[in-house]
N, C-alpha and C positions, 0 to 999 in steps of 0.2 A: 504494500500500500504506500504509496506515495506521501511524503509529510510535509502537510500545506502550514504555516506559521499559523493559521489561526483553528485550524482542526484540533476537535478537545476530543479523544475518541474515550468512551465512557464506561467501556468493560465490556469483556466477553459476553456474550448472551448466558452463559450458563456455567457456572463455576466449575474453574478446570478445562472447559471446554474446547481445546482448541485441534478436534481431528478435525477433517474437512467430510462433506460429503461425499466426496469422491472417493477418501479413500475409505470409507464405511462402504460405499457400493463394490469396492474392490472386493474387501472382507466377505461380504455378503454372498459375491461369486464365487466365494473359494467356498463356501461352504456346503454343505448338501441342503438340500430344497424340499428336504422330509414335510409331509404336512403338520401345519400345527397343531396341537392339544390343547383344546380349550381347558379352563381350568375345572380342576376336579376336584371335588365337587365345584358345579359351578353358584352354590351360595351357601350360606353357614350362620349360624346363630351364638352368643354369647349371651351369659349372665351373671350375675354376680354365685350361685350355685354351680355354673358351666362356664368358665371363668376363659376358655382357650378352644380355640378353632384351627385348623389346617387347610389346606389347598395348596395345589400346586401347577404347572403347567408347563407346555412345552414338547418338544422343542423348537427354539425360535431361530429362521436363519434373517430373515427380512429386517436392518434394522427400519425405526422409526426416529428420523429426527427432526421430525416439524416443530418440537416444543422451543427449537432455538432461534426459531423467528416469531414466535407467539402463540398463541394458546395449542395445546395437543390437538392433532386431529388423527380421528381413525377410519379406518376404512381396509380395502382388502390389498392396498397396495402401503397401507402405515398400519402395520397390526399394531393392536392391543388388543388387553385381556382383562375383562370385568368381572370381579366375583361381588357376589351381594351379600352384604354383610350385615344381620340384625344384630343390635345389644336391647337387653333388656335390663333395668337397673332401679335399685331402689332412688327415690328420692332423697340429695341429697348425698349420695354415693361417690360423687366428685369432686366433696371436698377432700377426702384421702385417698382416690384413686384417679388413674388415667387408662384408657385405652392403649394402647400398643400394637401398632403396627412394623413387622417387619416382613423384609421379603430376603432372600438370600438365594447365593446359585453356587456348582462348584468351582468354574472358574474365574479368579479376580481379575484376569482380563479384560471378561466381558465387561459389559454393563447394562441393568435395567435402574428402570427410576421409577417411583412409586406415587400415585396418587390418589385422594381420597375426594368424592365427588356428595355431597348433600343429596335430599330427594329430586330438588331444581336442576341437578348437572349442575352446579357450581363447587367449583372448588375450593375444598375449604382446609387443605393442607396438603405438604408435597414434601418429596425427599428427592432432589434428581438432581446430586453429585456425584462423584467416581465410587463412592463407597459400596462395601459388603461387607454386611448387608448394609439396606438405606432402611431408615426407619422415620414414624413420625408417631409422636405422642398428642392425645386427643382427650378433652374432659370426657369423662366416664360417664356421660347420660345416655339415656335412652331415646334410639331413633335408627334410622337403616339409612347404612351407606354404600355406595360404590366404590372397590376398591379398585382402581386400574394401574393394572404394569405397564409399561412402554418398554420393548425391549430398544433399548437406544444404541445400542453396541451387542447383540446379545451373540454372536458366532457358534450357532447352533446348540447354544446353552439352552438347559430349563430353569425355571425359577420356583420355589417353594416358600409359602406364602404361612405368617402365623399372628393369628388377632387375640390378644388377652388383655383381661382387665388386670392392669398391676396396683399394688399399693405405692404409696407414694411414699417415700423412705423420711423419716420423721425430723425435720428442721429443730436445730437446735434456738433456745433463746435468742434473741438480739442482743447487742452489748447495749449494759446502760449507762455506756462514756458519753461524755456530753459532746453532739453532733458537731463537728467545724460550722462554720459558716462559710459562704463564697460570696462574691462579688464579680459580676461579667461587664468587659467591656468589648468594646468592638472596633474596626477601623474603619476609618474616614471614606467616604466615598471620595476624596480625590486620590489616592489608593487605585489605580490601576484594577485589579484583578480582588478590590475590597471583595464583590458580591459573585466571584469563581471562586471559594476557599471549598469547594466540596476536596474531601481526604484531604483535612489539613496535617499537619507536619508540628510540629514542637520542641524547642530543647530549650536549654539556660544557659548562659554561660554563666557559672557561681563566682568567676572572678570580678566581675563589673554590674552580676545580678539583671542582665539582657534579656529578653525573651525571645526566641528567632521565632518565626512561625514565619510556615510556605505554603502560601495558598496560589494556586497553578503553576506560571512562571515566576511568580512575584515570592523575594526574600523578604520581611517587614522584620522589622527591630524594634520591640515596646519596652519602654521603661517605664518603674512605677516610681511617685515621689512618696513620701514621708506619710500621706493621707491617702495613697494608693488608686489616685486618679492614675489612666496612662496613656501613655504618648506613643503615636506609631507613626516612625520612618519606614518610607522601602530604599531597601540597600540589596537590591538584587544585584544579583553576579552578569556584570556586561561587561563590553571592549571596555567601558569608559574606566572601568571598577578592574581591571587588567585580567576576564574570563569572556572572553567572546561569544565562547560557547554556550553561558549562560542567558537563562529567562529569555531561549530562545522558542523554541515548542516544547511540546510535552504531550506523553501518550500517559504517566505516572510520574506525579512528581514526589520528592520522598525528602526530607530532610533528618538531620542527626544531631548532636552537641555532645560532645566527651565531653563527661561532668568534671573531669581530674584534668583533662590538657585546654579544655576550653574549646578547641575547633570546632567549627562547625560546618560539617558537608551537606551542599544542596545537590539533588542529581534531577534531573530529567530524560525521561524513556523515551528514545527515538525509535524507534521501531528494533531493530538489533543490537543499539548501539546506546549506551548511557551515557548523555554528558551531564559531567559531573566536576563541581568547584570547589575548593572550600574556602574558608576564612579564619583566619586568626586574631581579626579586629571588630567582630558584630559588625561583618560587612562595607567596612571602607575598602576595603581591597580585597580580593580576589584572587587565587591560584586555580590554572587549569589543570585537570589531572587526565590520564589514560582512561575515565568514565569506570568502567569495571575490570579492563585486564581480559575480561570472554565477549562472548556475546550474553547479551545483556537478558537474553528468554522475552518470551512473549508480552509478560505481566509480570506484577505483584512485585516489584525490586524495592528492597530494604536495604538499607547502610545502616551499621551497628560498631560498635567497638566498645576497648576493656582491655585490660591487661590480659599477656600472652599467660598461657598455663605453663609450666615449668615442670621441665624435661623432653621441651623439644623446641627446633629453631621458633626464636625469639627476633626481635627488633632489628635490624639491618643499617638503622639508621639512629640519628639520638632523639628522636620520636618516640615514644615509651611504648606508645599503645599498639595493639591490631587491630585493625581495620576489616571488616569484612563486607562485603556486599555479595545479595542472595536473591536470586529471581527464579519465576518457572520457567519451563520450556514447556515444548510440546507432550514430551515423556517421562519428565522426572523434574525434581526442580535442583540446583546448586548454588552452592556458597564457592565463594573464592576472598585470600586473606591477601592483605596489603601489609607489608612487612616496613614501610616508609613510609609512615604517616597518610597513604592513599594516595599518593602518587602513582604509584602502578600496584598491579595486583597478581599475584602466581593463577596458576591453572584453576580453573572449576572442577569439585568437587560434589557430585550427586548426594545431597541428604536422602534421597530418597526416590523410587519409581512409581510412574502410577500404577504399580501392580501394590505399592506397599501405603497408601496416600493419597487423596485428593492432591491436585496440582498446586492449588489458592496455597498459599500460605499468611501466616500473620510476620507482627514487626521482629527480627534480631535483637535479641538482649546479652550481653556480655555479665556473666555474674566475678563479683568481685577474685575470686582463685583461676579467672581464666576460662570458665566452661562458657559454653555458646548453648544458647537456646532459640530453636526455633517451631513457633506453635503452628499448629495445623488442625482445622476444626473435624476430620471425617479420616484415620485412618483405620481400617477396616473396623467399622459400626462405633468406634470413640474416637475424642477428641483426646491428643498428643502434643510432646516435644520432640524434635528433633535435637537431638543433645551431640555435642563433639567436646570431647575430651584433652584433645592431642591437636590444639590450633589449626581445627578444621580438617584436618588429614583425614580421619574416619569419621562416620554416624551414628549414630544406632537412634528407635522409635521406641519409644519411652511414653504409653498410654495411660488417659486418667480411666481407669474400669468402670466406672460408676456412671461418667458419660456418655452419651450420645452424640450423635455427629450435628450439629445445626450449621447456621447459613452466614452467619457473620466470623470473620476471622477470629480466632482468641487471643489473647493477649497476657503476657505474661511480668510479671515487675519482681526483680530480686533483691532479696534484705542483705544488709553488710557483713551476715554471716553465712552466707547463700543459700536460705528458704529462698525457695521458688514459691510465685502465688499463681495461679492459672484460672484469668477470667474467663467465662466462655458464653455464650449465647446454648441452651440446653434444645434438644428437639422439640420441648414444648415451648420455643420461646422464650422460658425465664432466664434470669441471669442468678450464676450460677459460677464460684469460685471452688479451689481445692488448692491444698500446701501440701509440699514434696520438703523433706528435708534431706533426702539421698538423692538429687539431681534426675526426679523424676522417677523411679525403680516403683516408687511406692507412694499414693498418695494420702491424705487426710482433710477429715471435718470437710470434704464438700456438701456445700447447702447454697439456698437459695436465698441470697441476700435482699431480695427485691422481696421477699413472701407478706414482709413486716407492714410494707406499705402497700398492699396489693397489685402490685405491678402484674402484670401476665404475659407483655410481652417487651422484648430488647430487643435493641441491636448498638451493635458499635463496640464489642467489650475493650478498654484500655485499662492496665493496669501498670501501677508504680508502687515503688518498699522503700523505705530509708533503714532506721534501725531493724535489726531481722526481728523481729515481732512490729514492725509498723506497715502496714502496704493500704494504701488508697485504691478503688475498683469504679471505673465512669462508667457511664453506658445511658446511651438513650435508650429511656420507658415509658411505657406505658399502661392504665391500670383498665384498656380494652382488651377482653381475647380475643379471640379469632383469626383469621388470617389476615395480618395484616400487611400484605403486599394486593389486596382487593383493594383496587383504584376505585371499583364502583359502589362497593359496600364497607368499605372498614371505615367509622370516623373515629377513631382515640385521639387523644392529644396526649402529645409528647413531650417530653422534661428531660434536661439532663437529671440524671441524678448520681450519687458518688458513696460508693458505701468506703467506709475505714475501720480497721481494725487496728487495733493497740496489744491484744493477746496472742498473737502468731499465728492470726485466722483461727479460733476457735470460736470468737465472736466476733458482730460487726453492726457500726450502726449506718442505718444507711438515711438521705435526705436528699430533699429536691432542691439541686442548685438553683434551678431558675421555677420557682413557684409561682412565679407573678407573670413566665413571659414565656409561653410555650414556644418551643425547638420545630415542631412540626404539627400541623391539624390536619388527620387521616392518613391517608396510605406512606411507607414506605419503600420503596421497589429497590432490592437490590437485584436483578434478577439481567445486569447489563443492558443489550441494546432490546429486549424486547421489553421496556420500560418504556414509561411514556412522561409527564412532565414531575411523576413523582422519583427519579433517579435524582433529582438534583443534590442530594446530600452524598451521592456516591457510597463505599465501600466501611469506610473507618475515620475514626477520630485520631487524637492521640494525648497521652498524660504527660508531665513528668512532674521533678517538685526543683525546689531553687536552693540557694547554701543554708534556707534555715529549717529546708525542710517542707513550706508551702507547700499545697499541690495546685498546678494549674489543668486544665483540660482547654484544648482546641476544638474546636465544633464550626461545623458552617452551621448557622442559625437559618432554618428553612421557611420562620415566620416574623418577618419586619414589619415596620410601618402600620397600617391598615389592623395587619391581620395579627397581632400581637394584642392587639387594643379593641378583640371582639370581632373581627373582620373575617374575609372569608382567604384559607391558605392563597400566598403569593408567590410559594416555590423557589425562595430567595436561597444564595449561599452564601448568607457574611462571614466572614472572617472573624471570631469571635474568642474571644478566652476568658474561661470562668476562672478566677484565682483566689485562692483561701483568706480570707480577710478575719477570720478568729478562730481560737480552738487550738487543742492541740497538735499542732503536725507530725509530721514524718520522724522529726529525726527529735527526741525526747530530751535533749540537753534545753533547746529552745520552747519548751514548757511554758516558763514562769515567764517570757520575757518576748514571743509573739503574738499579738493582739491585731493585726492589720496594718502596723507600722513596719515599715522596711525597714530591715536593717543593715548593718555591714556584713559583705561574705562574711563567713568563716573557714576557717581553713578543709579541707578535703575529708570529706566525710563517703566511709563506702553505702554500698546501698546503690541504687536504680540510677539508669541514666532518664 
């Protein structure tokens, strides 16, 4: 595809997606043309007494991939496969349980994708990423649904199909620490690219207390005073700023801040190729660098850093830090390390195939001993790290078991003793944390932070940790269920909100940063280019905290003007950041003594970039 300066391309149609139909009809001829098996049985009953049903079908050689240009269609030349599913249930049954749908096949090559259809034919939940199985959880009332598979990849695979009422695993207490507060500002419309900040970007630099934030091509630099009003310059990366290469297009724009060296890397996705700057002065100046060292993959590029792990090649340069930058490709996704401050970067290395992973991945976090973390919301039926040990040299996938795969990236923030925290978007929509203190092997206390305030459904999970028992969890919510990517039927209203914990994730309070100004009214569509005017918030957000610990969140705000103030949604994407103005923060030395006043860095604290 050709890249025109002002083309903003908005995401694959469908996460991970990027075989072509050509070569799915290729597949499809290689395979045998057996007919298909409708499913067997083709419908089934549940209750809370008969709590589990089966079917199965197949074999499929035909794919179908009409859903990556919009809604499913069937027919004899796009098979699917509908089984009818009745639940029966006491009133009331869904306050501790959900439905459960899964589907599964034996080979993870293939691919089907799952959906589930009301009495109307509407859809009112779905699972169609690379995962096996793909699953979707659903409140436990009574009513008869459509269940349809799509075999979207299936290579003369069958599918076997399983519906039960589970219980819903029992949330622990909320913490009764007393909630932070936040304060949002936003930038100026004379700001360039103010109202494109959809996947805004975030770092600090704790020397100077900066805020970067990159909303499309545009670098902006906010500073707060003493009363925590703030001010936004753009200091984007141009010829004038000595990066040419920069805030020229972008297909992903992605930004970084080393909490310990202070630089800050902006990249932009050209189609194969990254260009990428960084800065050493919040943006007065500019260095060009080799963008990634590979080819940069299709989507989803992250730039992260941290100190090297020890006991294998280290720094090359008097640069302290590694560098990594990590994107998909077509069949697997890879990280590659900068051993020079990101200057250049060694070979790519595969985290991961799509036989082991959805494609998507979330942000690169470097924990304080060196280990790299990379999240990933669907590897076969849960959500994961991809963890490297040995400065990116090998992988391994490091699953939270308790999880399900959902549709927003996750996000992960580590303490300065390296508890890992792992936010996630849950298959039912909520949001949903768990802590690792063996680097992922084994997880703990996942629960549902959002439960306390009736949230029902997320997206966007960010997560940040200062001391290893502090970590902050953003996420836009909301307290509508249903499916909320229906542009025709879903109306929720949307909030950031930011839960914290102070006891090592065993509890957490959570609150609505913007209670006065909702973030979006109705639909959310992450679902790429078969979206329509509700994509404008795009993919992800992002956290971190500043030298005293603060937590900030970037957000594009999708409801300005008019529609903040009673009005009807405007589909705006300002450029916004919520930042901690009381409370306790991140990092517990600054307890007694931050109140919403800025104060002077302090010296390098471990904990989260």
């Amino acid at each position: 595809m050709a890249l025109l300066a002002p083309l903003r391309l908005r995401r694959p149609p469908r996460s991970g997606r990027h075989v072509t139909i050509g070569l799915l009809a290729l597949i499809a001829g290689s395979v045998s043309t057996a007919p298909v098996d409708a499913a067997t049985p083709v419908s089934g009953s549940i209750s809370d007494s008969a709590p589990t049903t089966t079917w199965s079908a197949g074999p499929f050689a035909v794919p179908n991939v009409s859903g990556t240009t919009g809604p499913v269609a069937c027919g004899d030349a796009q098979p699917c496969d509908d089984y009818a599913l009745r639940v029966t249930v006491p009133s009331g049954y869904d306050a501790d349980h959900h439905l459960r749908i899964d589907v599964e096949w034996p080979d993870s090559a293939a691919d089907f994708d799952l959906y589930v259809l009301d009495p109307d034919g509407r859809e009112i939940a779905a699972a169609a990423s690379t995962s096996d199985p793909e699953t979707v959880l659903l409140p436990a009332v009574t009513g008869s649904y459509t269940v349809r598979v799509v075999p979207y990849a299936p290579l003369g695979q069958s599918f076997s199909g399983t519906a039960s009422l589970v219980a819903d695993p029992v949330n622990p207490p909320p913490s009764t620490a007393t909630p932070p507060t936040y304060g949002t500002s936003s930038a100026p419309d004379s700001i360039a690219d103010a109202h494109d900040a959809g996947e805004p970007s975030l770092g600090v630099d704790r020397a100077t207390g900066a805020a970067m934030f990159q909303a499309y091509t545009s670098t902006l630099k906010v500073t707060y005073d003493d009363a925590g009003a703030a001010t936004w310059q753009d200091k984007s990366a141009n010829a004038a700023s000595g990066c040419p290469q920069g805030s020229v297009t972008s297909l992903d724009p992605i930004l970084f801040t080393d909490p310990v060296t202070h630089r800050t890397f902006e990249s932009q996705l050209a189609g194969k190729t990254a260009l990428t700057c960084y800065t050493d002065d919040d943006g007065e100046s500019w260095t060009p660098t080799s963008g990634s060292g590979i080819n940069s993959g299709v989507d989803h590029q992250t730039i992260g850093g941290g100190p090297f792990a020890p006991g294998a090649v280290g720094a090359l340069t008097s640069y302290p830090h590694a560098v990594y930058y990590c994107s998909q490709d077509i069949a697997d996704a890879s990280c590659a390390v900068s051993r020079d401050g990101g200057l250049t970067y060694g070979p790519a290395v595969p985290m991961y195939s799509l036989l082991d992973c959805g494609g998507l991945h979330g942000h690169v976090k470097v924990a304080p001993d060196g280990t790299v973390y990379v999240p990933n919301k669907g590897c076969g039926g849960n959500q994961a790290v991809a963890v490297s040990e040995d400065n990116g040299l090998t992988w391994a996938i490091r699953k939270n078991p308790v999880s399900t795969p959902g549709d927003s990236d996750p996000s992960v923030g580590i303490g300065a003793g390296g508890t890992v925290y792992m936010g996630y978007q849950n298959s039912d929509g909520t949001a949903h944390i768990a802590v690792s203190h063996d680097k992922g092997e084994t997880w703990l206390y996942d629960q549902n932070v959002g439960a306390s305030l009736g949230i029902k459904n997320m997206v966007f999970p960010e997560v940040a940790a200062g001391d290893d028992n502090r970590a902050a969890f953003a996420f836009l919510g909301t307290t509508t269920g249903g499916n909320y990517q229906d542009a025709q039927n879903f109306h929720g209203i949307w909030h950031l909100y930011v839960a914290t914990t102070y006891d090592g994730g065993r509890s957490w309070v959570t609150v609505d940063a913007t209670p006065t100004d909702p973030v979006q009214k109705g639909s959310i569509c992450t679902g790429g280019t078969t979206c329509g005017q509700d994509r404008n918030l795009l993919d992800f957000n992002d956290i971190t905290i500043d030298a005293q610990g603060r937590v900030l969140v970037a957000y594009a705000d999708g409801c300005t003007g008019a529609c903040a103030a009673d009005g009807a949604q405007n589909y705006d994407a300002l450029a916004t950041i919520s930042r901690q103005s009381a409370g306790n923060t991140l990092y517990g030395a600054y307890d007694a003594v931050v109140s919403g006043r800025h104060k002077k860095p302090s010296p390098k604290h471990g904990g989260d970039q």
